[in-house]
One Martini backbone bead per residue (centre of mass of N, CA, C, O) as a GRO file, in nm:
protein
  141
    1UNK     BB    1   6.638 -15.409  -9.828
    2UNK     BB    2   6.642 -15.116  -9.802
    3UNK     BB    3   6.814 -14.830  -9.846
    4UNK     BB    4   7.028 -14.577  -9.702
    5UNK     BB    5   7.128 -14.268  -9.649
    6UNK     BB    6   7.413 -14.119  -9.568
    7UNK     BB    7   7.438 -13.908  -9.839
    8UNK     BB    8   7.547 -13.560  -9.920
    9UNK     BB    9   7.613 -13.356 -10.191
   10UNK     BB   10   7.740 -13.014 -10.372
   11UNK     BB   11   7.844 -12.939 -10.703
   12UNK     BB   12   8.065 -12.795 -10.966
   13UNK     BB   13   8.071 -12.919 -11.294
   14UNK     BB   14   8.201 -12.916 -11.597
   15UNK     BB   15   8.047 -13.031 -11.843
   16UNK     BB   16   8.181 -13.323 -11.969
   17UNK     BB   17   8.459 -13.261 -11.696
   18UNK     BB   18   8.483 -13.452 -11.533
   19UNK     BB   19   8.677 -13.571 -11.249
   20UNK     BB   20   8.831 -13.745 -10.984
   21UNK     BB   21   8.890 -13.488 -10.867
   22UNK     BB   22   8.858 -13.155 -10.760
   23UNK     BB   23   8.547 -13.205 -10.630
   24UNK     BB   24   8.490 -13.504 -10.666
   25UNK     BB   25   8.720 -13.644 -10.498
   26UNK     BB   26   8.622 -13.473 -10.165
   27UNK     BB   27   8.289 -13.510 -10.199
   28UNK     BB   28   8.306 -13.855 -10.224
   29UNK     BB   29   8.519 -14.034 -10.087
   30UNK     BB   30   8.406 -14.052  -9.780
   31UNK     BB   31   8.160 -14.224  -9.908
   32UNK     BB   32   8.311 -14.484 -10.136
   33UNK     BB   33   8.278 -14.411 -10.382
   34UNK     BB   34   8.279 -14.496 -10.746
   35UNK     BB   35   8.424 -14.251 -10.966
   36UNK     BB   36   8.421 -14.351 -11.226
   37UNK     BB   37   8.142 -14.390 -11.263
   38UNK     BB   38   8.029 -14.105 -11.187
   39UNK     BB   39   8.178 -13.971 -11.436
   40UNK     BB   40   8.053 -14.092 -11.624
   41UNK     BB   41   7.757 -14.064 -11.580
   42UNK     BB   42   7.820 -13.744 -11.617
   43UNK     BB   43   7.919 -13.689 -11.906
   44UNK     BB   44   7.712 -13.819 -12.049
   45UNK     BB   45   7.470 -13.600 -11.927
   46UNK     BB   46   7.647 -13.331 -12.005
   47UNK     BB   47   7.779 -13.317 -12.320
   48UNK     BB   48   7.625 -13.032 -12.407
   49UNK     BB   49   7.755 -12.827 -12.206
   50UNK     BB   50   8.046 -12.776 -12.232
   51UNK     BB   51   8.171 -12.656 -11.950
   52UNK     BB   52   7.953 -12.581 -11.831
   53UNK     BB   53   7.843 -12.523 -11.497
   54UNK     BB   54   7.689 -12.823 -11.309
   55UNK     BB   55   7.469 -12.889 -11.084
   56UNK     BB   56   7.521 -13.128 -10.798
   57UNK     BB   57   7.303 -13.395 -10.658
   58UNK     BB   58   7.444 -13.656 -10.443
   59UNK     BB   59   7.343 -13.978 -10.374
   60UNK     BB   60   7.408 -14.191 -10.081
   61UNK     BB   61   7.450 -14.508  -9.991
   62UNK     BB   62   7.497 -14.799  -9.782
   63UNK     BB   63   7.637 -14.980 -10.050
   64UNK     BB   64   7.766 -14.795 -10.243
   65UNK     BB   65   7.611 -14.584 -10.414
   66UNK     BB   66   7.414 -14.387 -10.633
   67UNK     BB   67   7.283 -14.051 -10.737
   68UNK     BB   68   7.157 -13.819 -10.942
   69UNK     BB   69   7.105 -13.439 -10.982
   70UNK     BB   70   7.087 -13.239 -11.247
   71UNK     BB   71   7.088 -12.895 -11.312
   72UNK     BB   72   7.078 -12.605 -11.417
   73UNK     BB   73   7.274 -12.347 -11.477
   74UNK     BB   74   7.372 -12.072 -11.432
   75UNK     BB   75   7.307 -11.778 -11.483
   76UNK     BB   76   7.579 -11.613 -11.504
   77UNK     BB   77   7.663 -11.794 -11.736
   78UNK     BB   78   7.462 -11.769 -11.945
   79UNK     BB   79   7.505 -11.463 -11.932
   80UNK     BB   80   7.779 -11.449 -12.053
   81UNK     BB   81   7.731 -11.600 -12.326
   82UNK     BB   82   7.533 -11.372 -12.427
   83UNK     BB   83   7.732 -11.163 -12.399
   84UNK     BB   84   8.055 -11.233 -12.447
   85UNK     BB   85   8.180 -11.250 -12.152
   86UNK     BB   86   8.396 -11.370 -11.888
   87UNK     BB   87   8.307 -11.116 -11.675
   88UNK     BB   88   8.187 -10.908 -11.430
   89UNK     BB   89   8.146 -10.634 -11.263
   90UNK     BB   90   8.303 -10.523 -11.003
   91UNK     BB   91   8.115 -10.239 -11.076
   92UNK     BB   92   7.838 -10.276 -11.149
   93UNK     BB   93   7.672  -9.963 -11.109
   94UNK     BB   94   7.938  -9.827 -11.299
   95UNK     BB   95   7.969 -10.064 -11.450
   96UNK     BB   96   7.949 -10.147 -11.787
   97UNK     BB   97   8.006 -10.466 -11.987
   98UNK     BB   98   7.675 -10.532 -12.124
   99UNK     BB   99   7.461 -10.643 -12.331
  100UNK     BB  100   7.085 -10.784 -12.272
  101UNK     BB  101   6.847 -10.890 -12.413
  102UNK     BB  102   6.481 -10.978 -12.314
  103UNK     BB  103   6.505 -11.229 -12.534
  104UNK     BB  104   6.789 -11.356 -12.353
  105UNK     BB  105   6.600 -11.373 -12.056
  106UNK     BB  106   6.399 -11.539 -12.114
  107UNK     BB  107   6.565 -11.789 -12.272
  108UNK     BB  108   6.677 -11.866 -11.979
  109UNK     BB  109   6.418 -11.870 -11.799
  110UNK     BB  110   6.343 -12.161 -11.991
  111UNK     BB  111   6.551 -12.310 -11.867
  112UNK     BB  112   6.543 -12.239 -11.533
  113UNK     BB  113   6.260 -12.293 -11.415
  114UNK     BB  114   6.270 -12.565 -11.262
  115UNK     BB  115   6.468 -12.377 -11.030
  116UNK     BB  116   6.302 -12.158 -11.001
  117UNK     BB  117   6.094 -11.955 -10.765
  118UNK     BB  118   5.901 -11.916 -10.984
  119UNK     BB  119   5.524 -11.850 -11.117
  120UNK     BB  120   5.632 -11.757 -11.394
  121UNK     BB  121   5.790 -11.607 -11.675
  122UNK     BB  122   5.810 -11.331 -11.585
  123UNK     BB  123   5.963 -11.369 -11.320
  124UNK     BB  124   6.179 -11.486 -11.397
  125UNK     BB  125   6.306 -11.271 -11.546
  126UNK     BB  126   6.359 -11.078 -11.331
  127UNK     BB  127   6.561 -11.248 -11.239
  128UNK     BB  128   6.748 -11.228 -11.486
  129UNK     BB  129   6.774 -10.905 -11.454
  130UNK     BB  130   6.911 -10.908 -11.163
  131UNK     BB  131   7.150 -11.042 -11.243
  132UNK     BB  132   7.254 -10.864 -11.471
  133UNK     BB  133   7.282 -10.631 -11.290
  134UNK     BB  134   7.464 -10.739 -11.087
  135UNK     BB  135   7.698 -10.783 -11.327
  136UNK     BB  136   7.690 -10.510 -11.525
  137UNK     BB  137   7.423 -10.546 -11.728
  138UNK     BB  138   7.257 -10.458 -11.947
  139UNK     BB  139   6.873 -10.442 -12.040
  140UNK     BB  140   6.718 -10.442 -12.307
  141UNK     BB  141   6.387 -10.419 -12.458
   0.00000   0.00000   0.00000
């Protein structure tokens, strides 16, 4: 008999440091997950990731197995370590917090390719430079 689908989960957890709490003891629990399982397997997968937030997509099975799909970090923390600020300004439009050039807004949209939905790496970069833009990092170069 083949598994079931019961449920989709979707939170975001820094690599490598899952616990059992919320989110992830929140969004598991009500499928009867077991959670510890769920934890090793997401740590082992994410330890290069360190603290980065990791999206991921759990999908759980009617025998309460899961498999998971853990997606590229967002745009906005990647450009924050490029930038090396805690966080984007306010006030975006007036207030700039950081720069970062065009050779580190490439280099994000290419870790983020397989999840943005660009035609191109051109277009992908366009995209993490309006992410920037609207952090209030200025782009140069």
């Amino acid at each position: 008999m083949a598994k079931q689908l019961v449920g989709q989960a979707k939170f975001q957890v820094p690599g490598g440091q899952a616990t059992p709490a919320p989110p992830v003891g929140t969004s598991l629990g009500k499928f009867g997950v077991n959670l510890g399982q769920f934890v090793q397997a997401f740590n082992d997968r994410t330890k290069e990731y360190a603290g980065t937030p990791i999206p991921v997509i759990v999908s759980v099975y009617n025998d309460r197995s899961f498999d998971f799909v853990t997606k590229s970090p967002p745009a906005a923390s990647l450009l924050k370590q490029a930038a090396g600020i805690a966080k984007g300004s306010g006030v975006p439009h007036k207030d700039k917090v950081a720069t970062v050039s065009r050779a580190q807004c490439q280099e994000i949209a290419e870790k983020k390719m397989a999840d943005l939905n660009a035609r191109d790496i051109e277009h992908a970069i366009r995209m993490i430079e309006g992410s920037a833009r609207s952090m209030g990092i200025d782009v140069v170069g």
